[in-house]
N, C-alpha and C positions, 0 to 999 in steps of 0.2 A: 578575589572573585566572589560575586553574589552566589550566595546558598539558594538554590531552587526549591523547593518543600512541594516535591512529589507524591500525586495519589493514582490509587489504582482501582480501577472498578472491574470487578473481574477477578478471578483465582485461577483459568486455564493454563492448556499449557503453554498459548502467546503468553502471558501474564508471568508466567517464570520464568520464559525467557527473557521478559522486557525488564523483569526484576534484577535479574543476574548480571545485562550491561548496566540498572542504575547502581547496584553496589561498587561498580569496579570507573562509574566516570565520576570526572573531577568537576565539584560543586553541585552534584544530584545528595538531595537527602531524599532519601526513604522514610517518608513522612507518613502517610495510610494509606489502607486498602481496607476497600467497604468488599462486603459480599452479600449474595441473600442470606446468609445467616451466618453469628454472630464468631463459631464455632470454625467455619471454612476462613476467616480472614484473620482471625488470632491465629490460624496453624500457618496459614500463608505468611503473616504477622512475624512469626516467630522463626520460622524458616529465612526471613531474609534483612529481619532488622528490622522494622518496618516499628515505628511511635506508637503506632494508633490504628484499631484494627475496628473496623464498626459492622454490624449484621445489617444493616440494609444501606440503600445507596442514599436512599433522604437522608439520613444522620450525617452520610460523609460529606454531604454538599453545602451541609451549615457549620461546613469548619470553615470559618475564617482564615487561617494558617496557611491556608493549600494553594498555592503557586497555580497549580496546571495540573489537569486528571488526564490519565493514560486511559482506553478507555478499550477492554479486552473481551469485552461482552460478544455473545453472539450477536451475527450479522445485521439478521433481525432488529436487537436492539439498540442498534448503536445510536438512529434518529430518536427515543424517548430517550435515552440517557444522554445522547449528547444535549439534547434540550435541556434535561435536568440541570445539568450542570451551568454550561450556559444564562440559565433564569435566577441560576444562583451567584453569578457573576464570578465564575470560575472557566480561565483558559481550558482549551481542550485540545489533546492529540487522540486522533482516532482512527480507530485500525481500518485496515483496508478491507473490500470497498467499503468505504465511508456510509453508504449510504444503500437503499436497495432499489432508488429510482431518482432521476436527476431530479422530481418534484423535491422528494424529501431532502435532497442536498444543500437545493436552491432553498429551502426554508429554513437550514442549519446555517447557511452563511447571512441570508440575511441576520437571522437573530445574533449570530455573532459581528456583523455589521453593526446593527444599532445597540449592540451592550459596550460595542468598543472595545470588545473578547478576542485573542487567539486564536483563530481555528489549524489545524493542518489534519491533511491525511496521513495517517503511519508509513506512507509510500518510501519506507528505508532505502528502497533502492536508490532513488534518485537522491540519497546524501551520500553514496557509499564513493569512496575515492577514487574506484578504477572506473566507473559508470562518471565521474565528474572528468575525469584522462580523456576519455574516449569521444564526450561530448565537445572541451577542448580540440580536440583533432579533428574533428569533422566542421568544427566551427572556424578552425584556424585554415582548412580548404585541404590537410593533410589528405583526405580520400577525394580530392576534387570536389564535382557537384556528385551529392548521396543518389545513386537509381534503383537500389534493392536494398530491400531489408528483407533477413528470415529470425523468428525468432518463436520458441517453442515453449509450454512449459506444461507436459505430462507427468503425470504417476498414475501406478497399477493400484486403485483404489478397489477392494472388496465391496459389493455395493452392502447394504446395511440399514434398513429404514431409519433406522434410529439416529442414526449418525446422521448428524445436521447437514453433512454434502449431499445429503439425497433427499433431506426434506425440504417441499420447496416453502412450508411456512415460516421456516429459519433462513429463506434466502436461497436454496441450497442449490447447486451446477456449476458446472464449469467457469461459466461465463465471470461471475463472480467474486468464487474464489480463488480463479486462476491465470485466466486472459486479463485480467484487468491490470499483470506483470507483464503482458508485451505489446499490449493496447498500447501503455504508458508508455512501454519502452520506444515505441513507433512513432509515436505523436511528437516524442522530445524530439526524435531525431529526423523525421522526415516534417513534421507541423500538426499542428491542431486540428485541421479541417481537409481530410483528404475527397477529392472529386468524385469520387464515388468508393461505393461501400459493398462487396459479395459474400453471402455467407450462407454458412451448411450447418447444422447443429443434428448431431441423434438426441431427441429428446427419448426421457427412458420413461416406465409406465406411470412413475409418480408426478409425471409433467415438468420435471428436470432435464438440464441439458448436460448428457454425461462426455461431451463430448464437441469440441467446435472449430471451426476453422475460419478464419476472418482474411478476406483480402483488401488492403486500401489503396486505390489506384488514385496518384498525385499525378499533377502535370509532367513532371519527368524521372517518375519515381512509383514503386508501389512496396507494398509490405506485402508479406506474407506467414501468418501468426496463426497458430492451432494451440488449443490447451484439451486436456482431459483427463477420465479418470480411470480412461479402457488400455493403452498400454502403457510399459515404463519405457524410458528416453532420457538423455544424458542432458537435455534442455539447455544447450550451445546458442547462440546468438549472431548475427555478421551483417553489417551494414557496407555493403560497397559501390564504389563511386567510379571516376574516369580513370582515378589517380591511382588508388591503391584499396585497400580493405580494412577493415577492425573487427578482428574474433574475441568474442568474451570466451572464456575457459568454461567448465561444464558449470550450471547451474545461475546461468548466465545472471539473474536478478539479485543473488547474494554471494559471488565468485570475487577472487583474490586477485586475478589476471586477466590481462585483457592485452591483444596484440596487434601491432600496424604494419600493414602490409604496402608492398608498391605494388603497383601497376603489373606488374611481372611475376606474381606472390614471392616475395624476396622479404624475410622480415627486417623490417628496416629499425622497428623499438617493440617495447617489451615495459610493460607495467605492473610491477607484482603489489601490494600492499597488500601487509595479512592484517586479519582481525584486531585489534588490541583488545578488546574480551568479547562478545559472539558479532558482530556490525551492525548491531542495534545503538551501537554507541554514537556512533556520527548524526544521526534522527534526535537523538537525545541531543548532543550538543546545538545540532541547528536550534532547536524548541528553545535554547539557554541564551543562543544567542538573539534571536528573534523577541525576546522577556525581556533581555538586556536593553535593548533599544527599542523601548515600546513599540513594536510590529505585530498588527494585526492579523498578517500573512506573511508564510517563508516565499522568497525568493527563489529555493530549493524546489518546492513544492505546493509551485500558485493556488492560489484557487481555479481561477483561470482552467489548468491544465487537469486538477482533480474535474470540472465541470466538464473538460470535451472529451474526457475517458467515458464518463457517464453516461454522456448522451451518447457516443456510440453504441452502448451497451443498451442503454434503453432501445436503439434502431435495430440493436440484432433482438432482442427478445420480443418485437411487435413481426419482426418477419418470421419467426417462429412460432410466434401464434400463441407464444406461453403469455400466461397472466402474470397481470404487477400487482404485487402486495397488498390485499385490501380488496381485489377483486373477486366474485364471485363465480 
C-alpha cells in the first residue's frame, strides 16, 4: 500500500479529531501541520506524531513531501487556504461547508480543475458504511419509489458572540454549520434539484440564522430538514417509500445503525457497523483511494453534489435577506 504524507492546516478541535483517525488508518502518515504560530503546531505536532510542524501555512505549502492538506481552518477560511494550497500544487480535503458561497466554491474547483488537484468536501457522511447500506436499499427499490424524507440536526447551543457560530464574519448560523448534514442527506437520496424550495429561518440580532427549516418539494417526493442551535434533539433520520422505510439510529450523519422497514413497519434488516477508530476513517480511506488512481474528484463525494448543496444554501440565505461574505 502507497504511504499518503498527510498535512494539517489547522490545530482545532476538528483537527484532532481528524488527527486521531489518521494515526489509527492504514497507509496515512502524519506528516505536518502548519498553524499561525510556530508553538500551537509543535504542541499539536507532538501530541500526534506528526514529522513537521511549521508556524504559518506559507511554509507548509512549499513542502514538496505533502500528498493532500486536511484543511480544519475556520469557515471563513477555507476559500484563501484552500487556494493556498491548490497554487502550490497540493491536493485538498476540506471541511464542511467547503465553502461560504457557491461563487467561492465554483472558483475552488475550477482552480483545482486546471492544477489537475484533488479537491473533496470533508462531507464523512457520505463515506460512512451504514449511510452507503441505506443508499443501496433505496437504489436497489428496497423502499419502493422514495416520497418523504425527515431529517434533523439540532443542539442547545449557548449563544456567545465570540463563538464563531454566532459570528456571521466566520460564516456563522445554522445553515452552514448544520443543514448542510441534511441538505446533503436529501439530495443523495431524493436528487440534486428539487421542484421547489420553502423556507423559515429566525435570524438572531448579529444577522445570523439561529435557526432553519427547509422544505424540498420533488415530483413525487419532498423532504423535510430543520437544523439549529435553540433546542436539543436526538437528530433521527427516515426516508420512506411505497415499499417500506429506512431509520438511521440517533445522530443520524455520524450513527452506527440504520434499519429497513416493510411496508407494514415489520423490520425486515438491520445494519450495525461500528467505528473502527472515530468514522473519520472511511473519508480518509476514500481521499487514499482517489490518490491511488489519479482522481481528481471522489465518486463518494462529487463535486457535482458538494455544488447543488451550495446553491440551495445560497437560495435560502437571499430569501432571508442575510448577506454573503464581502457584502456591505
Amino acid at each position: 500500500m502507497k504511504i499518503v504524507n498527510w498535512a494539517i492546516i489547522g490545530t482545532g478541535r476538528i483537527a484532532h479529531t481528524f488527527a486521531e483517525s489518521l494515526h489509527g488508518t492504514e497507509g496515512a502518515r502524519l506528516y505536518a501541520v502548519g498553524s499561525r504560530t510556530l508553538s500551537k503546531a509543535q504542541a499539536f505536532a507532538d501530541e500526534f506524531g506528526f514529522e513537521k510542524a511549521y508556524g504559518s501555512y506559507d511554509e507548509l505549502v512549499r513542502d514538496s513531501r505533502i500528498d493532500v492538506v486536511y484543511i480544519a481552518t475556520p469557515m471563513s477560511s477555507h476559500y484563501k487556504d484552500t487556494m493556498l494550497c491548490l497554487d502550490n500544487g497540493l491536493n485538498v480535503l476540506c471541511e464542511k461547508s467547503a465553502a461560504l458561497s457557491l461563487s467561492e466554491l465554483d472558483e475552488m474547483l475550477a482552480k483545482a480543475a486546471d492544477k489537475g488537484l484533488f479537491f473533496m468536501e470533508a462531507m464523512w457522511m457520505k463515506c460512512r458504511p451504514v449511510y452507503l447500506k441505506a443508499l443501496d436499499w433505496v437504489r436497489t427499490g428496497r423502499i419502493g419509489t422514495p416520497q418523504f424524507l425527515k431529517a434533523d440536526f439540532n443542539n442547545l447551543v449557548k449563544y456567545d458572540r465570540s463563538d464563531r457560530l454566532f459570528a456571521p464574519e466566520c460564516g456563522g448560523g445554522a445553515l452552514l454549520d448544520l443543514s448542510v448534514y441534511p441538505l446533503t442527506f436529501a439530495l443523495d437520496f431524493l436528487g440534486a434539484q428539487p421542484e421547489n424550495i420553502t423556507t423559515y429561518a429566525h435570524i438572531g440580532k448579529d444577522g445570523v440564522d439561529l435557526s432553519n427549516t427547509i422544505l424540498l418539494k420533488y415530483e413525487t417526493a419532498y423532504a423535510d430538514i430543520s437544523a439549529g442551535f435553540e433546542v436539543p434533539a436526538i437528530n433521527r433520520a427516515v426516508i420512506s417509500g411505497d415499499k417500506g422505510s429506512i431509520v438511521f439510529a440517533d445522530w443520524f450523519f455520524c450513527c452506527c445503525e440504520v434499519s429497513l422497514y416493510d411496508s407494514e413497519t415489520n423490520l425486515v434488516e438491520k445494519s450495525e457497523i461500528p467505528n473502527e477508530v472515530n468514522g473519520y476513517e472511511y473519508e480518509i480511506r476514500e481521499v487514499h483511494r482517489c490518490l491511488e488512481h489519479g482522481l481528481i474528484e471522489s465518486s463518494l463525494v462529487p463535486h457535482s453534489s458538494t455544488r447543488a448543496v451550495m446553491k440551495i444554501m445560497d437560495e435560502c440565505r437571499t430569501r432571508w435577506g442575510m448577506k454573503f461574505p464581502g457584502e456591505n
